[in-house]
NULONU-414521 format. One record per residue (C-alpha): residue in three letters; y negated, x, z. Coordinates in steps of 0.1 Angstrom, whole numbers, padded with zeros to 4 digits, always signed. Example, Ala and Ser with C-alpha at 12.3 -4.5 7.8 and 13.67 -1.06 7.14 Angstrom:
<nodes>
ALA+0045+0123+0078;SER+0011+0137+0071;
</nodes>
This chain:
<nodes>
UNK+0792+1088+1191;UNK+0757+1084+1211;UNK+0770+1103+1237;UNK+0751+1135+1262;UNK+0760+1166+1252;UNK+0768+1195+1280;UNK+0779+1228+1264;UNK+0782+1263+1268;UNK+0755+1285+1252;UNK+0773+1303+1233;UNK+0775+1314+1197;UNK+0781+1291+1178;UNK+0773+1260+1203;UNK+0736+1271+1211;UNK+0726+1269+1169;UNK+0739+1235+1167;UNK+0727+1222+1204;UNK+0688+1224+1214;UNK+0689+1227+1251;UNK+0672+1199+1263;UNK+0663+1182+1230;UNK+0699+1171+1219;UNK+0718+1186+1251;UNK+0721+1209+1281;UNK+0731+1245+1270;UNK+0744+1261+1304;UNK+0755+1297+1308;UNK+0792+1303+1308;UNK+0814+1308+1335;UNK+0785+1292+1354;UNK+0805+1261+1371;UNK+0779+1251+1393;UNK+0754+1251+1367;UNK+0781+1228+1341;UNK+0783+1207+1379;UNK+0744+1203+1378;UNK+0740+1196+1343;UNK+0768+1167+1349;UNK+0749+1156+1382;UNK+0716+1152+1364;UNK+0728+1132+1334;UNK+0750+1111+1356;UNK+0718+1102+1377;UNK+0697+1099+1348;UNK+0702+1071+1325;UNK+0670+1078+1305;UNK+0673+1112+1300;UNK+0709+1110+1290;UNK+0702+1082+1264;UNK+0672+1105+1248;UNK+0692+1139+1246;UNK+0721+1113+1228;UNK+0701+1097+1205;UNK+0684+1132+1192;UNK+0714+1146+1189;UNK+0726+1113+1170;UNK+0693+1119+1149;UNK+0699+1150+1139;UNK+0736+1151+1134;UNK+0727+1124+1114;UNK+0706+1141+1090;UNK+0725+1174+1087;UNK+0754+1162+1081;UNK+0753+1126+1065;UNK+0777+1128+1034;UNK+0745+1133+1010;UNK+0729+1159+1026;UNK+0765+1181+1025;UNK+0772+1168+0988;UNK+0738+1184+0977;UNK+0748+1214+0995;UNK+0775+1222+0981;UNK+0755+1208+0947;UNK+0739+1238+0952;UNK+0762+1266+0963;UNK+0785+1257+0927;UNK+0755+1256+0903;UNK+0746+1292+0908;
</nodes>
């Protein structure tokens, strides 16, 4: 969708998100750090845009319906 990313870094979230590349990773149970990471995108058009369109990027690649069909190519010829 183009959107920021904030997340919790946690399992599972912190392998698919790069803090600071294509979101903000902040600890959990940290509410004032989630408040920050809100505050800074909010007041940051530029930086917001970037982390969106890497994450775009590299969703993009990862997941694009060829890359999973040669996946699973893969997995089922073995």
């Amino acid at each position: 969708c183009k959107l920021p990313v904030i997340a919790s870094d946690v399992q599972g979230i912190n392998n698919m998100l790069h803090n600071n590349v294509t979101g903000i990773l902040v600890p959990p149970q940290q509410p004032e750090l989630l408040a920050n990471a809100i505050d800074l995108l909010l007041n940051d058009n530029n930086l917001a845009l970037q982390l969106a369109t890497n994450a775009y990027q590299k969703s993009a690649e990862r997941f694009s319906s060829n890359t999973i069909f040669e996946s699973y190519k893969r997995i089922f010829s073995k």
